[in-house]
C-alpha positions as YAML, in Angstrom:
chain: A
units: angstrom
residues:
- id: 1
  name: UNK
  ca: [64.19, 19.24, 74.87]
- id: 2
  name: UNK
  ca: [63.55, 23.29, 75.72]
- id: 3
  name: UNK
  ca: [60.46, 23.21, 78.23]
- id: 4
  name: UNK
  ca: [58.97, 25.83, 79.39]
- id: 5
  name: UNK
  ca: [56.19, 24.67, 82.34]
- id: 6
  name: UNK
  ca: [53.63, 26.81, 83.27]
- id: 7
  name: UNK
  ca: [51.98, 26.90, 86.78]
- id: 8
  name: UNK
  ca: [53.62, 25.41, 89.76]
- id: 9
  name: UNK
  ca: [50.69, 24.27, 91.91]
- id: 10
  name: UNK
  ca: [50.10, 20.93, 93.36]
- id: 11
  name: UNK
  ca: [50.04, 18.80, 90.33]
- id: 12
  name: UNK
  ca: [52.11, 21.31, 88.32]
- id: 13
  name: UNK
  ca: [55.42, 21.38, 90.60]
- id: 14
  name: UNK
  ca: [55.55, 17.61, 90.74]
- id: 15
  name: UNK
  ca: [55.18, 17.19, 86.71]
- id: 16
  name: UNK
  ca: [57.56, 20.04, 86.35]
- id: 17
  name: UNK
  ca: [59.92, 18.26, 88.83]
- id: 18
  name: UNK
  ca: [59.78, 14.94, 86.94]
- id: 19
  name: UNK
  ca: [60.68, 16.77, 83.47]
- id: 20
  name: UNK
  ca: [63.48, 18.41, 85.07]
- id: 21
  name: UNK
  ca: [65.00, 14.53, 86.49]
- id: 22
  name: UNK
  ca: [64.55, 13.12, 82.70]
- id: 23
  name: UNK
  ca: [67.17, 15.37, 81.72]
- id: 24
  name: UNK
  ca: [65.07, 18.22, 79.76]
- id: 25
  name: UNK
  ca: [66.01, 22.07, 80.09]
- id: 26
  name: UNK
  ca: [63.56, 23.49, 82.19]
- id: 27
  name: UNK
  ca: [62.60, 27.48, 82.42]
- id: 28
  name: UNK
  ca: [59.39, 28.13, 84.62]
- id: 29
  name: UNK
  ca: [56.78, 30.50, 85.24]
- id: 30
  name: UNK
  ca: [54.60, 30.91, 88.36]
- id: 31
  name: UNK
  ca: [52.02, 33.78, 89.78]
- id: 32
  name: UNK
  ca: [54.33, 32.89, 92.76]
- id: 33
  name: UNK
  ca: [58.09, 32.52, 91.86]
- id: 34
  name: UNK
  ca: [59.38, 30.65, 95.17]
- id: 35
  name: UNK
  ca: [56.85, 27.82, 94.37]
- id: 36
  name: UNK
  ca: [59.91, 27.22, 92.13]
- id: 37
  name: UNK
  ca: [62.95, 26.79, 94.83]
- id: 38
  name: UNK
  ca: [62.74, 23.28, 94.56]
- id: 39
  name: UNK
  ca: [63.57, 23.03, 90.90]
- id: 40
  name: UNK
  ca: [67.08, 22.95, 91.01]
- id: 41
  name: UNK
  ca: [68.66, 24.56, 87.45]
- id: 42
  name: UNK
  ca: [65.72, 25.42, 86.75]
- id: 43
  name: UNK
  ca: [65.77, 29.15, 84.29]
- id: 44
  name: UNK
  ca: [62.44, 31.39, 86.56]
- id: 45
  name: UNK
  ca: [61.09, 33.62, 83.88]
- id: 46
  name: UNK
  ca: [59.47, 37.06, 85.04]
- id: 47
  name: UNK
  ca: [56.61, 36.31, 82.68]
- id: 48
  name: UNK
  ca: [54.44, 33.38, 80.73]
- id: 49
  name: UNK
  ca: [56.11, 35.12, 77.51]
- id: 50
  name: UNK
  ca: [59.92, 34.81, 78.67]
- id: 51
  name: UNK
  ca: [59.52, 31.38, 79.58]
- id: 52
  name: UNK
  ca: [57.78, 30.33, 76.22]
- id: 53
  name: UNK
  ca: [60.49, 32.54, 74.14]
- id: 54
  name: UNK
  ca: [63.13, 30.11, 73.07]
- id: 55
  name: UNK
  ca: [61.15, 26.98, 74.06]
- id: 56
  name: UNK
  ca: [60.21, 23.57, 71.45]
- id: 57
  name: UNK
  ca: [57.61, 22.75, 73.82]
- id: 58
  name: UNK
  ca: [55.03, 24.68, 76.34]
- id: 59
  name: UNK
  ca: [53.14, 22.59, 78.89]
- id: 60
  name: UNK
  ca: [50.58, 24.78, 81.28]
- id: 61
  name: UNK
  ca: [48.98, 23.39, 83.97]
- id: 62
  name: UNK
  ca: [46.65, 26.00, 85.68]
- id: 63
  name: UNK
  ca: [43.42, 25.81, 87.43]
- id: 64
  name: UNK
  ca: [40.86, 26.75, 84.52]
- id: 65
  name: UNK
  ca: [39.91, 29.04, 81.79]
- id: 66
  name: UNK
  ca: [40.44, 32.12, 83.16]
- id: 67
  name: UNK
  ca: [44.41, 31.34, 83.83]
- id: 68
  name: UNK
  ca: [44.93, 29.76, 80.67]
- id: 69
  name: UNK
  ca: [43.25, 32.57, 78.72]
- id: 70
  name: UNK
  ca: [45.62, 35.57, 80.49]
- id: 71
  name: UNK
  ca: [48.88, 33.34, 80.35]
- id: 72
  name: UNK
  ca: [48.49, 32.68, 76.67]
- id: 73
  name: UNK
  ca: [46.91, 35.82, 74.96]
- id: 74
  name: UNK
  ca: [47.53, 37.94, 77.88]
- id: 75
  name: UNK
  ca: [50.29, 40.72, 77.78]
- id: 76
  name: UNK
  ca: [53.79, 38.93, 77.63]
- id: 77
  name: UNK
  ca: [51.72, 35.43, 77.13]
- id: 78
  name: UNK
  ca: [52.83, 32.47, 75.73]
- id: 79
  name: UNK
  ca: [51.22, 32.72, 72.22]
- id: 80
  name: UNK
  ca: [52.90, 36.13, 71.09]
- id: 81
  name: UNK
  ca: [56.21, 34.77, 72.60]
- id: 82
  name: UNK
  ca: [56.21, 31.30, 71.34]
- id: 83
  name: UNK
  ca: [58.68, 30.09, 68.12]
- id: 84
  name: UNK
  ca: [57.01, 29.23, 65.25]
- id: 85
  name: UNK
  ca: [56.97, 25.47, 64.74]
- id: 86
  name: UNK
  ca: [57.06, 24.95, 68.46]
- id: 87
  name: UNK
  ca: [54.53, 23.30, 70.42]
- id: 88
  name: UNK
  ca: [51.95, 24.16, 73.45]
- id: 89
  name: UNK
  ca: [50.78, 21.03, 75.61]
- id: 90
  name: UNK
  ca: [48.22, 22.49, 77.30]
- id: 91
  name: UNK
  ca: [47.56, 19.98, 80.92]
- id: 92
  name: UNK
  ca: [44.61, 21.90, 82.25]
- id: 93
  name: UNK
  ca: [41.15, 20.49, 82.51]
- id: 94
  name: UNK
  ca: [39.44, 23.25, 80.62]
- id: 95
  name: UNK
  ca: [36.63, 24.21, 78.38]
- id: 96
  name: UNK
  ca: [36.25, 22.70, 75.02]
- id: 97
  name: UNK
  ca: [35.25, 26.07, 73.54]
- id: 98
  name: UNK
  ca: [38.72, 27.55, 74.71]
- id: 99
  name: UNK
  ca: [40.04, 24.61, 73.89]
- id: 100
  name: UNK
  ca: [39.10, 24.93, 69.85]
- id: 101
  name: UNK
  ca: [40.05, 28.56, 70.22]
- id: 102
  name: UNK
  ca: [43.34, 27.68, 71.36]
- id: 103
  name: UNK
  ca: [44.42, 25.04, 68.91]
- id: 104
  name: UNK
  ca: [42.74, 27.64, 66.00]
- id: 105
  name: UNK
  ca: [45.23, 30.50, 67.71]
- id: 106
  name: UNK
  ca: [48.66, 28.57, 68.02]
- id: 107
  name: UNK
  ca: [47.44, 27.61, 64.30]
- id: 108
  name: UNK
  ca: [47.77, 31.11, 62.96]
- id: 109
  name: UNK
  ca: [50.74, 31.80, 64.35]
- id: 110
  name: UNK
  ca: [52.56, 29.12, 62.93]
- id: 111
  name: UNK
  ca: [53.20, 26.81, 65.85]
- id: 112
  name: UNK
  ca: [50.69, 23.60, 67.08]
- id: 113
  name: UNK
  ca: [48.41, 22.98, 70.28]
- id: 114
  name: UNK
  ca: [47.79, 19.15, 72.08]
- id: 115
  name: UNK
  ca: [45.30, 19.14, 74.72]
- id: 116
  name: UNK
  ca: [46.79, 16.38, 77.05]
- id: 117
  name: UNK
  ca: [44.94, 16.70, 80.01]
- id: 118
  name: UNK
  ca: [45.44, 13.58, 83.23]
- id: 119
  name: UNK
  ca: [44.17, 12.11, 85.19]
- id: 120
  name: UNK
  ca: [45.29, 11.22, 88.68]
- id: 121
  name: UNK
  ca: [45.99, 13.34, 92.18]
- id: 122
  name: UNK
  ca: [49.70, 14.76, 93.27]
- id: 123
  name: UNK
  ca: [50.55, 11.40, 94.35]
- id: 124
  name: UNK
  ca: [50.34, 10.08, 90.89]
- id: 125
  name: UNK
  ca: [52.29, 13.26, 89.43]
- id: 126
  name: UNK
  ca: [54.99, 13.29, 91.97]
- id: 127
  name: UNK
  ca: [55.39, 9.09, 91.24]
- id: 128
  name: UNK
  ca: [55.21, 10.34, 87.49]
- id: 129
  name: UNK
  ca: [51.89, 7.62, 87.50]
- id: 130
  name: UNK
  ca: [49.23, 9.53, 85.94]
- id: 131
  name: UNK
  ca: [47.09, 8.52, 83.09]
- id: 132
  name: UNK
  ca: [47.47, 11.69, 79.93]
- id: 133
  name: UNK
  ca: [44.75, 12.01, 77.15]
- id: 134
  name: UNK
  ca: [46.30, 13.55, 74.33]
- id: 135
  name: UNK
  ca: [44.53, 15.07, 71.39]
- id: 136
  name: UNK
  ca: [46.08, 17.32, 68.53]
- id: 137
  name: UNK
  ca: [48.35, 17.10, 65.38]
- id: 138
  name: UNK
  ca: [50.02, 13.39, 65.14]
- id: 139
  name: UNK
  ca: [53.15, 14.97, 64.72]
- id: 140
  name: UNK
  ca: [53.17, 17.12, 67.68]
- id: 141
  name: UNK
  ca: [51.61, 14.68, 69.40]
- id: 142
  name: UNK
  ca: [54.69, 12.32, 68.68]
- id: 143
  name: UNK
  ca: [57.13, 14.92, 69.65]
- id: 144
  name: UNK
  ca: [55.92, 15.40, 72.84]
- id: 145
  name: UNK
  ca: [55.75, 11.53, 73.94]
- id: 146
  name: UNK
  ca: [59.08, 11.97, 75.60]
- id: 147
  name: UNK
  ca: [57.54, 14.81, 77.75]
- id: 148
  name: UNK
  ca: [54.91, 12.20, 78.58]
- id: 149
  name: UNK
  ca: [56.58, 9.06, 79.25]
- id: 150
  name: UNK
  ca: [58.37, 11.22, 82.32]
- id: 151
  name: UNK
  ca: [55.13, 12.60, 83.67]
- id: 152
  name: UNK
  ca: [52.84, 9.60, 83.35]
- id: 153
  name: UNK
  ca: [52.60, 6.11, 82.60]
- id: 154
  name: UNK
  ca: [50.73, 5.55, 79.45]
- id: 155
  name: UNK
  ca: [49.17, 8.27, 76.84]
- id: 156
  name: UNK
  ca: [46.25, 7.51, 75.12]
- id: 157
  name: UNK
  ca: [45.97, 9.33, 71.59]
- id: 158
  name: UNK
  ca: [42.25, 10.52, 70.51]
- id: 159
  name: UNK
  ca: [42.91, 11.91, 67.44]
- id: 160
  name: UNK
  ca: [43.80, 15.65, 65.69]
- id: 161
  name: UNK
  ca: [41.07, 17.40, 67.34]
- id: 162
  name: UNK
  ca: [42.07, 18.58, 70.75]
- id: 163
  name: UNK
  ca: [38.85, 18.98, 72.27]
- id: 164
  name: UNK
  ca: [38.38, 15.81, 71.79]
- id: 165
  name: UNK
  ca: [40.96, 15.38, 74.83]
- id: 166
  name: UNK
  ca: [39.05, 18.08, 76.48]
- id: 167
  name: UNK
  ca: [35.87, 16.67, 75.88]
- id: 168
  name: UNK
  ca: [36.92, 12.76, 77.56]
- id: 169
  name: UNK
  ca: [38.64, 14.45, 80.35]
- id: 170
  name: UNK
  ca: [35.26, 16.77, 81.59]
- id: 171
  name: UNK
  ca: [33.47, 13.41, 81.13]
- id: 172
  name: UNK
  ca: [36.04, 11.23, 82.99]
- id: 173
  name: UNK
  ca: [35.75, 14.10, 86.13]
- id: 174
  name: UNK
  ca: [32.30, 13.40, 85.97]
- id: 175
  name: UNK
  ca: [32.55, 10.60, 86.83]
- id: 176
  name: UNK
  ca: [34.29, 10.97, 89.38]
- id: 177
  name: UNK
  ca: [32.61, 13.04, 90.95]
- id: 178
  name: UNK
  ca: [29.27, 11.18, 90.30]
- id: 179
  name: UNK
  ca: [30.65, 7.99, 92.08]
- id: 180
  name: UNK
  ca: [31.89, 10.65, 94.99]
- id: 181
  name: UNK
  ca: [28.05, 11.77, 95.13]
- id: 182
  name: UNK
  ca: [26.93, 8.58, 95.63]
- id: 183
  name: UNK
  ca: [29.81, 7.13, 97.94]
- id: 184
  name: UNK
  ca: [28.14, 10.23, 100.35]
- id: 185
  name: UNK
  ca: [24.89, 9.42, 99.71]
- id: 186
  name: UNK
  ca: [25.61, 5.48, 100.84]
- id: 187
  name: UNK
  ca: [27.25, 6.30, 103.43]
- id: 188
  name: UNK
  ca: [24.62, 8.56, 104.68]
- id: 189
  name: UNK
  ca: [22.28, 5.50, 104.85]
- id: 190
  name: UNK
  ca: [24.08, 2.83, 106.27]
- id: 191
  name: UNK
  ca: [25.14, 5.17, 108.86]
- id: 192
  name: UNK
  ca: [21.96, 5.81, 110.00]
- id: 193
  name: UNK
  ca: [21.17, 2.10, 109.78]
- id: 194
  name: UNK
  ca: [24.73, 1.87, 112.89]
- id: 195
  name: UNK
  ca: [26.84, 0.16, 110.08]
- id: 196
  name: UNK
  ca: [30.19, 1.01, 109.57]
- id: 197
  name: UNK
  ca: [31.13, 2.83, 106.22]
- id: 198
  name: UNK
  ca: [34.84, 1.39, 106.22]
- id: 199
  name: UNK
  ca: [32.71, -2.15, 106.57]
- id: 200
  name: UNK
  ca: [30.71, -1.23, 103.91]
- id: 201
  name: UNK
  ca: [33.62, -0.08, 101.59]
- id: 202
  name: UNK
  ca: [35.46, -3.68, 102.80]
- id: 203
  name: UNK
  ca: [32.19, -5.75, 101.09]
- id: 204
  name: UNK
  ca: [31.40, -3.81, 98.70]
- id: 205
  name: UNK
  ca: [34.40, -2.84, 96.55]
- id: 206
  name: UNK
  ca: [35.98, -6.04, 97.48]
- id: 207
  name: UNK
  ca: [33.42, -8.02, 96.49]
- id: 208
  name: UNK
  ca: [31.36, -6.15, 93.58]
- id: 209
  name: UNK
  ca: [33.70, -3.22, 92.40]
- id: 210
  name: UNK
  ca: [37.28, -4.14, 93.31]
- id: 211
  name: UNK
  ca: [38.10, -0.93, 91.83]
- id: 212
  name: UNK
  ca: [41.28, 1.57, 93.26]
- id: 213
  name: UNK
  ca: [39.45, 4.71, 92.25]
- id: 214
  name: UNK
  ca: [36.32, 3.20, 95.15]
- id: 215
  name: UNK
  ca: [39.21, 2.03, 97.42]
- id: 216
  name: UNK
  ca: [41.10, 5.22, 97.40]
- id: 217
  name: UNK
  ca: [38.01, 7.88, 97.75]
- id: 218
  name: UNK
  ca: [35.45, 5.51, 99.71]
- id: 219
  name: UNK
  ca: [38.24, 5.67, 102.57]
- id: 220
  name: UNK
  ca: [39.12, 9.21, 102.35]
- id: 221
  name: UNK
  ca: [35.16, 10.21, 102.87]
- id: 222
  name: UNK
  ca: [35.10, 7.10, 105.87]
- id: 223
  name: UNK
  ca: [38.07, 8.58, 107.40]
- id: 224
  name: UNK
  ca: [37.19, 12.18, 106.28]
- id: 225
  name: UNK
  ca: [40.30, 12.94, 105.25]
- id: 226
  name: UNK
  ca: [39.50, 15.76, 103.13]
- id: 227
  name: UNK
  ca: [42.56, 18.17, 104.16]
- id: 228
  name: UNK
  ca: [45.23, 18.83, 102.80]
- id: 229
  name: UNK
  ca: [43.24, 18.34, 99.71]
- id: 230
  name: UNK
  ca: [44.42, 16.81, 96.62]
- id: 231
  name: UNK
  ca: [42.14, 18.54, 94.59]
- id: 232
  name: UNK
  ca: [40.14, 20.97, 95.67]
- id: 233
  name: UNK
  ca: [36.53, 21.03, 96.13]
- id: 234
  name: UNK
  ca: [35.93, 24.61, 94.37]
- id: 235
  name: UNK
  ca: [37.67, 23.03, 91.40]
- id: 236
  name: UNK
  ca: [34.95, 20.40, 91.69]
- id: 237
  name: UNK
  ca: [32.20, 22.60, 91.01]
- id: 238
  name: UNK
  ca: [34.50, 24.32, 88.20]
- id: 239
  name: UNK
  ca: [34.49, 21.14, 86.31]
- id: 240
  name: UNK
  ca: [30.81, 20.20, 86.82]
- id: 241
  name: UNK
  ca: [29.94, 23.62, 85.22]
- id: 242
  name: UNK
  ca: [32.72, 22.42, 82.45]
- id: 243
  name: UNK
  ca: [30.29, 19.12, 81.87]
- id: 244
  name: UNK
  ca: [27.11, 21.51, 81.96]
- id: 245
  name: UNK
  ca: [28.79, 23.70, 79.34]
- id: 246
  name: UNK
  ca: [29.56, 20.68, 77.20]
- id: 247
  name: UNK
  ca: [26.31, 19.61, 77.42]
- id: 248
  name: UNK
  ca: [24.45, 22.58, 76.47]
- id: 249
  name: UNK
  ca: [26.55, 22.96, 73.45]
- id: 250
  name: UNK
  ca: [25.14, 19.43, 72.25]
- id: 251
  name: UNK
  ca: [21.69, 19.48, 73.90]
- id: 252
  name: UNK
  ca: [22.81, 17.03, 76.22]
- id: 253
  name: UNK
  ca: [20.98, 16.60, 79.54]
- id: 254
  name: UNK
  ca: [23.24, 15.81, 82.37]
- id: 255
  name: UNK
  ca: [20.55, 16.15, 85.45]
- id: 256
  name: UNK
  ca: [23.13, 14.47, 87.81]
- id: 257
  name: UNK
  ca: [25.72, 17.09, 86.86]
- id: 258
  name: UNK
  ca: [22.92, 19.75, 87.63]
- id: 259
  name: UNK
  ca: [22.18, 18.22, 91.44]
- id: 260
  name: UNK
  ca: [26.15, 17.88, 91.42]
- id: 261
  name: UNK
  ca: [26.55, 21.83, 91.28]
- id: 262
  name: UNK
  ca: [23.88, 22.58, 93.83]
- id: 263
  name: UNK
  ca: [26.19, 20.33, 96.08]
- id: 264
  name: UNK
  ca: [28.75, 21.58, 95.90]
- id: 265
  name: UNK
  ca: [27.66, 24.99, 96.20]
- id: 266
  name: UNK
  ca: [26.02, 24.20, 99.36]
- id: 267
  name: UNK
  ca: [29.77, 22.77, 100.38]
- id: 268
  name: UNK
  ca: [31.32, 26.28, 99.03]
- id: 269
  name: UNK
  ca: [28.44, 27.71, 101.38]
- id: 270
  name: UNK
  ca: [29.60, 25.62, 104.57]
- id: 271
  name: UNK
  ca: [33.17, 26.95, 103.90]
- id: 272
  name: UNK
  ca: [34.40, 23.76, 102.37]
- id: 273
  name: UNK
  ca: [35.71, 24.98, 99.24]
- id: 274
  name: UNK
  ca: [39.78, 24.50, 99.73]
- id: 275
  name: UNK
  ca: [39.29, 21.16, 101.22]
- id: 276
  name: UNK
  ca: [39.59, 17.94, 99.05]
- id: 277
  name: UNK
  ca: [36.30, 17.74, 96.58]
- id: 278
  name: UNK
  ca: [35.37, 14.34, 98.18]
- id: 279
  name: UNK
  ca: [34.30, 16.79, 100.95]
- id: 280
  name: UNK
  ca: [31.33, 16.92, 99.21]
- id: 281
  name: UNK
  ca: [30.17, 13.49, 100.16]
- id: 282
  name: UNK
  ca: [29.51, 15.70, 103.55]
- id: 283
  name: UNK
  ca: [26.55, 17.30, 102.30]
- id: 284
  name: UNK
  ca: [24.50, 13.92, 102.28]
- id: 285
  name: UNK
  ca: [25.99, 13.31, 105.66]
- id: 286
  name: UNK
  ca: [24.78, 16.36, 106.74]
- id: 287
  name: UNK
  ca: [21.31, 16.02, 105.26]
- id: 288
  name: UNK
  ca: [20.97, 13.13, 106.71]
- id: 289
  name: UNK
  ca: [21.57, 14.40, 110.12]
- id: 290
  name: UNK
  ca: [24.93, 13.66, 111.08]
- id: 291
  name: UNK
  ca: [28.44, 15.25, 111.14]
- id: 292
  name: UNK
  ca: [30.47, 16.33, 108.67]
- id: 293
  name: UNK
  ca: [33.77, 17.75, 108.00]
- id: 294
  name: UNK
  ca: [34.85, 20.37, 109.81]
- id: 295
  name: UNK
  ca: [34.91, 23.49, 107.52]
- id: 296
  name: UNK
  ca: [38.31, 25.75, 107.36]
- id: 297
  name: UNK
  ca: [38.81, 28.73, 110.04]
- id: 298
  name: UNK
  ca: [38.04, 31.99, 108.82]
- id: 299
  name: UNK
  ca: [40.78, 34.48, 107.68]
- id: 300
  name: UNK
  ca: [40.58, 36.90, 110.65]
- id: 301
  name: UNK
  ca: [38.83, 39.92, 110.41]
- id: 302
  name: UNK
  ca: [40.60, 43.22, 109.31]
...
C-alpha cells in the first residue's frame, strides 16, 4: 500500500518504521526532515501535501490540534493534496470537535477519515504492541487493517462515527492519568508513614490490582524515572483540557479532571513539563513535604 506518515516524533518514527518493515511504500513528512534518516527507502516530502499526493492511505501522528489543523488544511496540507477515494488515519489523540470537522472535510472532498488513535508508550510502538481504537467508514476502516496489524496488536472497531474513537481515547488518558494522580498521592502518605513505595507497589498490585498499567507507572514514580520521558507531561495537561472540553460539550462534570489540570500546571510551573507525565505524581510528593524530581536545566540565557 502507498503511505504517506505524518510526524516523526517518538511514537510516530517507530509506527512509521514498522510500516516501512511490512513491506508498504513509505513517503514521509516531518517539521524536522533528519528525524527521517533512519527510514531507509523511505520518499521525504518537502511538505504534508507532497507526501499525501499520490498516497491510498494518510496516517498523522502529531502532538494535538493545532498540528493536525495546519498539516491538513494548512497551505500544501494533506486535504487539498489527497486523491479522491483515498483514506486519512488520523493517530493523534485530539479533540472530538476537530475530529467531526475532519471526517465532515475529507467527506467533501471525496476521500474518507478513521480516527484510530492508541494506546501504549514508544516501547509498545517500536515492538509494534500497541492497542488502536478505530472509528470511521467500515470500509475504510477494513482497508486500513493491514496498516494496523503492523503497528499494533489488536484494533478494536467503534463504529462509523470517528469521534467516537476520539471520544474513548480522551477517556482512556483519563484514566490514566487519574490512577497516576493517585499512585502520587499514595505514595505521598506511606512515605511519610517510613514505608517503602516499591513495597507498597509489591502488595498492592500483586495482591489487589495485578494490573501492568500499576506495575509499569507505580515503579517509574518509585524509581522516579521520569526522563527521557515517554510521554510528556505538557501533553498530559493537553489531554486533561481534551476531557474538560468533552465534558463541557455534554454537561459532564469531571471535578478530578479539573484538580488534574491545576497539577499539572503547578508541574509546568516547577519546570517539569518535557519530563515523563508520571512526573506529576511529584506534586503530592512535594506537598507533602518531600523531594521530588529534579526539574530540567534552563536553556541558558541569551
Amino acid at each position: 500500500m502507498r503511505v504517506a506518515f505524518i510526524g516523526l516524533g517518538s511514537m510516530g518514527l517507530a509506527m512509521a518504521d514498522n510500516l516501512r518493515r511490512a513491506g508498504h511504500a513509505l513517503s514521509v513528512y516531518n517539521r524536522t526532515p533528519g528525524r527521517a534518516e533512519t527510514l531507509s527507502g523511505a520518499r521525504v516530502a518537502a511538505t504534508p501535501g507532497e507526501a499525501a499526493a499520490d498516497a491510498e492511505a494518510v496516517v498523522s501522528m502529531l502532538a494535538d490540534d493545532t498540528a493536525v489543523e495546519t498539516t491538513v488544511f494548512g497551505s500544501e496540507g494533506v486535504l487539498e493534496s489527497l486523491p479522491p477515494g483515498a483514506v486519512h488515519v488520523g493517530m493523534t489523540t485530539m479533540s472530538h470537535g476537530l475530529t467531526g470537522r475532519l471526517a465532515r472535510a475529507h467527506t467533501d472532498r471525496g476521500q474518507a477519515f478513521v480516527a484510530a488513535p492508541v494506546f501504549g508508550r514508544p516501547k509498545a510502538a517500536r515492538a509494534a504492541k500497541l492497542w488502536i481504537v478505530a472509528a470511521g467508514p467500515g470500509a475504510a476502516v477494513d482497508r486500513c487493517r493491514p496498516l494496523f496489524e503492523a503497528m499494533g496488536q489488536g484494533v478494536e472497531y467503534l463504529g462509523e462515527d470517528p469521534a467516537q474513537a476520539a471520544v474513548l481515547k480522551i477517556a482512556g488518558n483519563f484514566l490514566l492519568a487519574s490512577m497516576i494522580e493517585t499512585l502520587g498521592e499514595a505514595y505521598a502518605l506511606v512515605r511519610r508513614h517510613d514505608l517503602e513505595p516499591a513495597r507498597f507497589l509489591e502488595i498492592v498490585n500483586g495482591r489487589l490490582f495485578r494490573s501492568p498499567v500499576y506495575e509499569n507507572y507505580g515503579k517509574i514514580i518509585a524509581e522516579a524515572r521520569f526522563d527521557p520521558p515517554g510521554f510528556k507531561l505538557r501533553h498530559g495537561l493537553k489531554d486533561t483540557r481534551l476531557a474538560l472540553e468533552a465534558g463541557d460539550a455534554v454537561h459532564t462534570p469531571l471535578p478530578i479532571a479539573s484538580l488534574l489540570r491545576d497539577h499539572y500546571l503547578e508541574a509546568l510551573a516547577r519546570g517539569w513539563g518535557e519530563l515523563d507525565w508520571s512526573a506529576v505524581a511529584a506534586v503530592s510528593a512535594t506537598a507533602a513535604g518531600l523531594e521530588g524530581p529534579t526539574p530540567p536545566a534552563p536553556p541558558p540565557a541569551r
